[in-house]
C-alpha positions as CSV (number, residue, x, y, z in Angstrom):
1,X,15.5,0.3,25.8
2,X,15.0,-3.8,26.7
3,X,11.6,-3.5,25.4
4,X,12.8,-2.0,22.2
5,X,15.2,-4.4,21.6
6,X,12.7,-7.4,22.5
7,X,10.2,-5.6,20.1
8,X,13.0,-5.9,17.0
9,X,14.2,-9.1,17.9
10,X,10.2,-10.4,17.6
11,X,9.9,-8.7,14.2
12,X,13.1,-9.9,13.1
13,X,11.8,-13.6,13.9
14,X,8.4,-13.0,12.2
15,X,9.9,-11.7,9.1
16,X,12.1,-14.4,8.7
17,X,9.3,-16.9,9.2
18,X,7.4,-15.0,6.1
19,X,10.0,-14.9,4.2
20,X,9.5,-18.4,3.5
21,X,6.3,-17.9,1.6
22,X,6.8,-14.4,0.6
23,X,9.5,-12.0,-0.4
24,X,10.2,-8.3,0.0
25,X,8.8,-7.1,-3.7
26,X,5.8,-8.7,-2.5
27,X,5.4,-7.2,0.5
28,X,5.7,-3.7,-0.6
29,X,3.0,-5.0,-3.4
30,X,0.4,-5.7,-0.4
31,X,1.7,-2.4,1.6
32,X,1.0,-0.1,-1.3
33,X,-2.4,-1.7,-2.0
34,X,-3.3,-0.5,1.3
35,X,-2.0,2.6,0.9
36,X,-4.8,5.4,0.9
37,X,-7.3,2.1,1.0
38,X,-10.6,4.3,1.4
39,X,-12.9,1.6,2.6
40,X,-13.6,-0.6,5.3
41,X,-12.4,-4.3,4.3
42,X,-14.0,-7.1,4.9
43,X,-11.7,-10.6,4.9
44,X,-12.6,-11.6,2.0
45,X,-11.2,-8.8,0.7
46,X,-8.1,-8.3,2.1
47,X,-7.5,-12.1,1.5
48,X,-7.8,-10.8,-2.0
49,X,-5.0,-7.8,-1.5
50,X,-2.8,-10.2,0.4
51,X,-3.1,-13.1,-1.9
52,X,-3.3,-11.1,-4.6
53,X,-1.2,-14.0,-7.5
54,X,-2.8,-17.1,-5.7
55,X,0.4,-18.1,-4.5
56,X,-0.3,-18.3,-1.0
57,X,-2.6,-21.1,1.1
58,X,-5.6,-19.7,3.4
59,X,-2.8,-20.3,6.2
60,X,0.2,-18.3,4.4
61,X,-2.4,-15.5,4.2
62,X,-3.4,-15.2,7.6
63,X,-0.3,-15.1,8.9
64,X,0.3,-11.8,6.9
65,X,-2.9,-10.8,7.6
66,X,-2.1,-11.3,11.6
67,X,1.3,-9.7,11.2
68,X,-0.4,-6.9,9.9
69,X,-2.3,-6.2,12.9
70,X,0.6,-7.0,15.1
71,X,2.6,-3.5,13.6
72,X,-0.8,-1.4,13.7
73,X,-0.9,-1.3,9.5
74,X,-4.4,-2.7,9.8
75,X,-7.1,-2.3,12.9
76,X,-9.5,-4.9,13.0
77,X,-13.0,-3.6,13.9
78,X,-15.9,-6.0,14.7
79,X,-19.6,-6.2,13.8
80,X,-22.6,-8.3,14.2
81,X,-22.6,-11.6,12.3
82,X,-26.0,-11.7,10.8
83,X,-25.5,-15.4,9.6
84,X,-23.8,-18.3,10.4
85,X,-22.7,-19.7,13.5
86,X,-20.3,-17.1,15.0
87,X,-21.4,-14.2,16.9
88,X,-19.1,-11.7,15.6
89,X,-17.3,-11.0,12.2
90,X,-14.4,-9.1,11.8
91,X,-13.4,-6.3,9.2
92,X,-10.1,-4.3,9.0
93,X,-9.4,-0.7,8.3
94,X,-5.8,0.1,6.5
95,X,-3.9,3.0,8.7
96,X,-1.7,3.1,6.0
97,X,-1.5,6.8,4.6
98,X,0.6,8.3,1.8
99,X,0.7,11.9,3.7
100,X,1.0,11.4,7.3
101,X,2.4,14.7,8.0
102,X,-0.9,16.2,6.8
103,X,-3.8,13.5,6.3
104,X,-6.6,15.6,6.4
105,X,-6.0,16.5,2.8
106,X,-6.1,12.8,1.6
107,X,-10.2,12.0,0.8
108,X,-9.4,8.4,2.3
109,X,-8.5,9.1,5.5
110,X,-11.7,11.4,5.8
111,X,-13.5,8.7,4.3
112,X,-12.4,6.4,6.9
113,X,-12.7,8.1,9.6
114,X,-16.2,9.4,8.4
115,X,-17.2,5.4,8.0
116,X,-16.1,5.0,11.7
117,X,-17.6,8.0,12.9
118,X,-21.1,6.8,11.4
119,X,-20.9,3.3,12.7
120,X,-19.6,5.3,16.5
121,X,-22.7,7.2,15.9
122,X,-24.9,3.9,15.7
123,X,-23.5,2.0,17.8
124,X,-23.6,4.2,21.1
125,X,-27.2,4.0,20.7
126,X,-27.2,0.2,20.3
127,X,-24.9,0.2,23.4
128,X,-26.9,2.3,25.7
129,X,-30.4,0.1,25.1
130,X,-28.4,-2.8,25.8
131,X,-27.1,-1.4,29.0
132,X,-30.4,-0.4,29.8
133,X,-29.6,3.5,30.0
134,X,-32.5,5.8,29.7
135,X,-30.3,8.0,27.7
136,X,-29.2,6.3,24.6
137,X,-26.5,9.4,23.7
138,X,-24.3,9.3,26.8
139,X,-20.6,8.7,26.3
140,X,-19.8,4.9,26.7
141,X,-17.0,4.4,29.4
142,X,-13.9,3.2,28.9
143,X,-13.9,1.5,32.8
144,X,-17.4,-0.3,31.2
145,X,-15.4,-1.3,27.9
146,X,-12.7,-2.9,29.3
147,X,-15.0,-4.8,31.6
148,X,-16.9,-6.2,28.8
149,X,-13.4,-6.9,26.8
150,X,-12.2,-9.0,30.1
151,X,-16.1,-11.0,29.9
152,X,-15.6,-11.6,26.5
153,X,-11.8,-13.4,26.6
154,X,-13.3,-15.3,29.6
155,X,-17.0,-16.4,27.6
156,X,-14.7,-17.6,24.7
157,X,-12.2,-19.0,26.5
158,X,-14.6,-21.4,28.5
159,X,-17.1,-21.6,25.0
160,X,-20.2,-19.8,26.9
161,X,-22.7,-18.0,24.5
162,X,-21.4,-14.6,24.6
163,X,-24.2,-12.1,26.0
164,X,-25.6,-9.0,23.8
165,X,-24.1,-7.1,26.4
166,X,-20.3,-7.9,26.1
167,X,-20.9,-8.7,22.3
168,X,-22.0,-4.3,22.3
169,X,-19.2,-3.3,24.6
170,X,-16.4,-5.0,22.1
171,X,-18.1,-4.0,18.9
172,X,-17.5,-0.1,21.2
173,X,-14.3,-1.5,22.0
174,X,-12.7,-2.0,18.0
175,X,-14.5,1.1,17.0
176,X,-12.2,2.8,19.8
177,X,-9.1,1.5,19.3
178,X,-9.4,1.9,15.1
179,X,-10.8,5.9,16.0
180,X,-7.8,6.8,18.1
181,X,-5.4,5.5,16.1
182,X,-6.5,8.2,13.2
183,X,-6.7,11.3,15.7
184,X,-3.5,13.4,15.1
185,X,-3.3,14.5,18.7
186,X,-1.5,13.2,21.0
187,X,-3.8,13.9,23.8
188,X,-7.0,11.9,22.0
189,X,-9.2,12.2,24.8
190,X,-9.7,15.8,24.6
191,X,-10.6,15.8,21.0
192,X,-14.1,16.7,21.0
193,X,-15.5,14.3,18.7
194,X,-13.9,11.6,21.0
195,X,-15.9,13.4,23.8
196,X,-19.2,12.7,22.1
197,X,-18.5,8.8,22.1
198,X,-16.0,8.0,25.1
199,X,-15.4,8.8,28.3
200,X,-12.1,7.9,29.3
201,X,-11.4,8.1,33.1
202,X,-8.4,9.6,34.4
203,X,-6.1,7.1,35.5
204,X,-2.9,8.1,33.8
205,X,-1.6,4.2,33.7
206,X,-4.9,3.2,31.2
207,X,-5.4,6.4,29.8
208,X,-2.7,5.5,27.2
209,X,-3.9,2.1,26.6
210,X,-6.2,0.6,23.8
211,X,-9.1,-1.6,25.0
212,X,-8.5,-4.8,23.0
213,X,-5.1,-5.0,23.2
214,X,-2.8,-4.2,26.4
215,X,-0.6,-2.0,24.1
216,X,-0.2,1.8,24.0
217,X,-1.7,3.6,21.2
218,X,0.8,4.8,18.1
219,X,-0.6,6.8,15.4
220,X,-0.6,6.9,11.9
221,X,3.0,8.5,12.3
222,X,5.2,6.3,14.3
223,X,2.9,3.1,12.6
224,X,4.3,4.6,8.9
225,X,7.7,5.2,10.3
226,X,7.8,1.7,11.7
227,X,6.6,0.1,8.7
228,X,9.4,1.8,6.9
229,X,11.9,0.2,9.2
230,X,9.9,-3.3,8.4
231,X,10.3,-3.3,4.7
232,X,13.6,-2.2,4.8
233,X,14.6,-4.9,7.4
234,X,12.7,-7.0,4.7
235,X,14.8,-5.7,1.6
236,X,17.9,-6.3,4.2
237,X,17.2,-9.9,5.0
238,X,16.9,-10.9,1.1
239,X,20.3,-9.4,0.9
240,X,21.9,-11.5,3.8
241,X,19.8,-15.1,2.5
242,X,21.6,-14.4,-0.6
243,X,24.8,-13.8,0.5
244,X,24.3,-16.9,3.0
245,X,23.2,-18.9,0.0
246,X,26.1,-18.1,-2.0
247,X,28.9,-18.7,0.8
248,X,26.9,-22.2,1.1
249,X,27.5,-23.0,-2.5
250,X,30.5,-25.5,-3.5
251,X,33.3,-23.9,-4.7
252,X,33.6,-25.7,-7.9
253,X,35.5,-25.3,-11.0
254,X,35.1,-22.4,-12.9
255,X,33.6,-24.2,-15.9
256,X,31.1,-26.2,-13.5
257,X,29.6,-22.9,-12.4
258,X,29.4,-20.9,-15.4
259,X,27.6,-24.2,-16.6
260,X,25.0,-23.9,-13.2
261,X,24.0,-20.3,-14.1
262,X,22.9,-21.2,-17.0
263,X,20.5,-23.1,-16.1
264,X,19.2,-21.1,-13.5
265,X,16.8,-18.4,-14.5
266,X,14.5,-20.9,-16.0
267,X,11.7,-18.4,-15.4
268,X,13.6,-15.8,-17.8
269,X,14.1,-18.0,-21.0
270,X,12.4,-16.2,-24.0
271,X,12.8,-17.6,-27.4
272,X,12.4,-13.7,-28.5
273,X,16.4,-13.3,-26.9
274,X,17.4,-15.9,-30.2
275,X,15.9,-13.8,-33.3
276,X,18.2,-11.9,-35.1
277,X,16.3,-9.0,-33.3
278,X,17.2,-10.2,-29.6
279,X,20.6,-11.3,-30.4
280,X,21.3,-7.8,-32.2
281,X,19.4,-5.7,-29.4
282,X,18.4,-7.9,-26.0
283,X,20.9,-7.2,-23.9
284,X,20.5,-3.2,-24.8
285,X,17.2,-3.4,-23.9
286,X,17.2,-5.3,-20.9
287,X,19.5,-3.1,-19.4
288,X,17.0,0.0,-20.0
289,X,14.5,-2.0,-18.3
290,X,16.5,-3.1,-15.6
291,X,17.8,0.9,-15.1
292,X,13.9,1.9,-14.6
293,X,12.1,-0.6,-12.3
294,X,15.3,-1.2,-10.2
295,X,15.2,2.0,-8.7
296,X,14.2,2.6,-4.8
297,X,13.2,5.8,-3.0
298,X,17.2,6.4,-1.7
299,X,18.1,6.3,-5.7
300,X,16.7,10.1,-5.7
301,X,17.4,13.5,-4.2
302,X,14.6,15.1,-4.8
303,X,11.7,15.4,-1.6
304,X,7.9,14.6,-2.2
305,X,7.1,18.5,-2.0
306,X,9.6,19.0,-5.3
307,X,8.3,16.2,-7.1
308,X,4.5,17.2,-6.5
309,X,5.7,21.2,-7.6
310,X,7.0,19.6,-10.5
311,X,4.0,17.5,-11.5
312,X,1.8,20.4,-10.7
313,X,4.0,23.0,-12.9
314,X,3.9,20.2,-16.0
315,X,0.2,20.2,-15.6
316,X,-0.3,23.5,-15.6
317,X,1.8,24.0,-19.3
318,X,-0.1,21.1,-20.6
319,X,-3.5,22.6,-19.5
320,X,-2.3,25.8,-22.0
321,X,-0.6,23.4,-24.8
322,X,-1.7,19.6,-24.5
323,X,1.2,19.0,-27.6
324,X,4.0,20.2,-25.3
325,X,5.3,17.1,-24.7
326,X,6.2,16.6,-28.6
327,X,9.6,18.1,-28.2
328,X,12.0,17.4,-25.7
329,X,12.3,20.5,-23.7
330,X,10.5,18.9,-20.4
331,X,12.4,15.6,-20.5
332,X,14.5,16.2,-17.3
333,X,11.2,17.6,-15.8
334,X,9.0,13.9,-16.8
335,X,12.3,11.2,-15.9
336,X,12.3,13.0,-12.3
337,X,8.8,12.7,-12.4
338,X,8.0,9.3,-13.4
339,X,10.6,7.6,-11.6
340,X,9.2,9.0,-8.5
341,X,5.8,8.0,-9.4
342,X,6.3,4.8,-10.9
343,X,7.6,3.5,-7.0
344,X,4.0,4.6,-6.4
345,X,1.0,2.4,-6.5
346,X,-1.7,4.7,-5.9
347,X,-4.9,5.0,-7.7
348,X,-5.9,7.9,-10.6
349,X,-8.1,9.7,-8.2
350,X,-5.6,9.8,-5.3
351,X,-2.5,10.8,-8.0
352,X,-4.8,14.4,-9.0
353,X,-5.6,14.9,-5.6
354,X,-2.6,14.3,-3.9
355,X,0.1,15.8,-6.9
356,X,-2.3,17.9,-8.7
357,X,-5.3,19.7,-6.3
358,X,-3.3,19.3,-3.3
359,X,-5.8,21.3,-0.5
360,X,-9.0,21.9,-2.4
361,X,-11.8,23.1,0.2
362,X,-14.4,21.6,-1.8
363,X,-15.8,18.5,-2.0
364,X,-13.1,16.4,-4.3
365,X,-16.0,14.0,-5.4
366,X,-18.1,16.9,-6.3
367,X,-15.1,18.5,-8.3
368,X,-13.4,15.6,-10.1
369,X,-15.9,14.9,-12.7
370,X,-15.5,12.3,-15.6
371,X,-14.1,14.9,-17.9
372,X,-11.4,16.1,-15.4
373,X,-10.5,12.5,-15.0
374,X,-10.4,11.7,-18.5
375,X,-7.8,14.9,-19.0
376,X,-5.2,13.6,-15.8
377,X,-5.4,10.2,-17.5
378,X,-4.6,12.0,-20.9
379,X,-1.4,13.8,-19.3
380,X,0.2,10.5,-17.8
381,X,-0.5,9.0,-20.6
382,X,1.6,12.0,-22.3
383,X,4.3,12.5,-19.7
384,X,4.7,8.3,-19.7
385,X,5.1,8.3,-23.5
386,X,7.8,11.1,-23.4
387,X,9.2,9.5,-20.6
388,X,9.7,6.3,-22.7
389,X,10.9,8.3,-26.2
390,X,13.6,9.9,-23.6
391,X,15.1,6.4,-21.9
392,X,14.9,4.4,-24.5
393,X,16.6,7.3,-27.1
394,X,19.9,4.7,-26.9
395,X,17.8,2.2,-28.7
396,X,15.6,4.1,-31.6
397,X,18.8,6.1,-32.7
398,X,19.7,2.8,-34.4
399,X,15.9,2.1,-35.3
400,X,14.2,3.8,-37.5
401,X,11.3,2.2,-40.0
402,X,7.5,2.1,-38.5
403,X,7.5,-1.6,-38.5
404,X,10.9,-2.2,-36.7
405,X,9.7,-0.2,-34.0
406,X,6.5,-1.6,-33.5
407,X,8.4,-4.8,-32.9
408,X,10.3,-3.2,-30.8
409,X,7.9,-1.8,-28.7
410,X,6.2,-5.0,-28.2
411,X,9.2,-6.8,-27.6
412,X,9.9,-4.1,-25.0
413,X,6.5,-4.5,-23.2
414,X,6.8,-8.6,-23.3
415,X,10.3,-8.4,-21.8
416,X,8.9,-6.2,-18.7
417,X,6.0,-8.5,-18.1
418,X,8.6,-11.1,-18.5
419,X,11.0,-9.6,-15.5
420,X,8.8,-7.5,-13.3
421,X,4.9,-7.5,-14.2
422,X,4.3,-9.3,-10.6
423,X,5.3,-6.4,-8.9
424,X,4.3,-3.6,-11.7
425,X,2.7,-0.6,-9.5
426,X,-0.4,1.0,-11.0
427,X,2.2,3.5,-13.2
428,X,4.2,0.8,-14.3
429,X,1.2,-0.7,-16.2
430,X,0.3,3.2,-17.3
431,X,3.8,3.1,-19.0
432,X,3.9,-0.4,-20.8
433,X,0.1,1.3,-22.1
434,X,2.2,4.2,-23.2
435,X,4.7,2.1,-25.2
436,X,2.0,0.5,-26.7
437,X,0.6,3.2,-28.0
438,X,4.1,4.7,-29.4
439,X,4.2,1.7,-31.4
440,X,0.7,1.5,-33.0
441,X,-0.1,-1.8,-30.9
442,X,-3.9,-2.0,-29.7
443,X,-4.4,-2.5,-25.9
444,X,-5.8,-5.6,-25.2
């Protein structure tokens, strides 16, 4: 219980030191790029996820990039350096999933753990000529690993060239640590895949323990579950910074404040709010927009399993009739819908295979050709074009003519770039392409 309590208090303090470079929209803008994230990253690459507006300095970065690795959302893997002066460079792996209850049916995870079982397969060769073992297939030791762990910490710490030896066993080492973090059981070491690379020794006070790191092992469960808890914490402390703000603030005359606000949302000011257009129908509008993107996951009732029956029954009808969505009988159906999915920042591929071929035995490669693509883009494109017709009905009740609305629409899409583009998830951008195209306005 002491060591929980310690463990919250130390990721209360490191949120509040990020939160002075970085807020909780952004945050769950990194988080959800590497959701599903199918590859192996190198840190040039994540720097690129992390920083993705430019805001942050190479410092503000690694800081994210450390805390990161402190809750388990990344495991950083290690490989030879083939230039430069170091002896080792280091890469990341995301063990951020969107299914954890069954991630053998997301093609990332296998991907993953395919990449790690290749590079396992390699490197226990590599390990066993540098050990000098006759046989270069036998299971590296975990007793051996954490040997050469210890020799490296010491070599580094004293600025000795690191031997071949040690620099194998902590290549081994990462490889270990990132693998049994993606095996589902809870008793790793009798997985037989594990078997093949490792052989962990039976004392029950190490068995439990990574190699690296003097930590226990949590998998991809408890490390979603606690990230969870982390961005809500997140979304908690903006809450309490602005109420602490606000209590700070002079209490000033009533005419002296309502003369502050309006100078405060600099950022907002759009000379498009003072034609007779905004005047007549801003406000109206911005509170549509507001009523879509400031929606969380507690907003709905409705589980993932519903939503992804749902998506699957829409797709289904618009296999048999692609016009469906022209009338309105499905707009209950597509607002459910998209405001589940538009909290989602997942790619195309992972959206079919995930809400529309859930468990396909195949290969999902194999199956999703360019022409099955190009018909899952055509029905979010449809189901994000009915989904605007049906929230913004307030508004086009009062506007009619071709050209009004075409106006309309683009003032629509400039005023949600305006508010919330920095934090538009991969559907949000399929929807302002969907008002475009209901108002005749060529994508850029």
């Amino acid at each position: 219980m002491e060591e929980f309590i310690q463990e919250n208090d130390r990721i209360s303090q490191r949120l509040n030191e990020l939160y002075k470079f970085i807020d909780s929209p952004s945050f769950n803008k990194i988080i959800n790029k590497l959701t599903d994230y199918a590859e192996i990253l190198t840190i040039g690459k994540l720097s690129g996820i992390v920083n993705y507006n430019y805001r942050l300095n190479s410092e503000q970065t690694s800081e994210i990039v450390d805390f990161l690795l402190e809750i388990n959302a990344l495991s950083k893997i290690h490989n030879l350096a083939f230039k430069g002066t170091k002896d080792l460079e280091d890469e990341f792996i995301s063990n951020i999933f969107s299914d954890v209850t069954a991630p053998n049916n997301i093609s990332s995870f296998i991907s993953i753990r395919n990449l790690i079982e290749n590079r396992l397969t390699h490197q226990i060769q590599q390990y066993n000529i540098n050990m000098g073992k006759s046989n270069t297939t036998l299971a590296m030791p975990l007793n051996e690993l954490r040997g050469h762990a210890k020799t490296y910490r010491d070599m580094s710490q004293s600025k000795l060239s690191i031997s071949t030896k040690a620099q194998h066993g902590i290549i081994a080492a990462s490889l270990h640590d990132a693998y049994v973090t993606l095996i589902s059981k809870s008793d790793w070491w009798n997985d037989r895949t594990y078997m093949k690379f490792f052989f962990n020794e039976d004392d029950p006070l190490k068995k439990r323990t990574l190699i690296l790191s003097p930590r226990e092992r949590i998998g991809i469960t408890d490390i979603n579950a606690n990230l969870q808890h982390i961005i809500q914490q997140f979304a908690d402390l903006k809450l309490s910074k602005t109420i602490e703000e606000e209590n700070r603030e002079p209490k000033d005359s009533e005419f002296e404040r309502v003369s502050s606000t309006q100078h405060e949302p600099k950022g907002y000011i759009d000379k498009m709010l003072m034609t007779p257009f905004g005047k007549q129908y801003g406000h109206k509008i911005d509170a549509l927009i507001s009523k879509i993107f400031s929606n969380n996951k507690a907003d709905f009732h409705e589980s993932a399993d519903e939503i992804a029956g749902a998506v699957r029954d829409l797709y289904e009808k618009f296999e048999m009739n692609p016009l469906m969505f022209e009338s309105s009988a499905q707009s209950g159906s597509v607002v459910n819908i998209l405001n589940h999915l538009l909290l989602e920042d997942i790619s195309l591929r992972v959206f079919a295979e995930k809400y529309i071929y859930p468990g396909r035995k195949e290969s999902f490669a194999k199956f999703y050709t360019e022409n099955q693509k190009k018909q899952v883009e055509d029905f979010i494109f449809q189901i994000c074009g009915a989904y605007f017709e049906e929230q913004f009905k307030p508004l086009f009740a009062f506007i009619k003519s071709g050209e009004l609305k075409k106006f309309a629409c683009a003032y629509i899409i400039k005023r949600i770039y305006l508010k919330y583009g920095e934090n538009l998830s991969r559907f949000g951008y399929y929807l302002v392409r969907a008002i475009a195209r209901a108002g005749g306005i060529r994508e850029q």
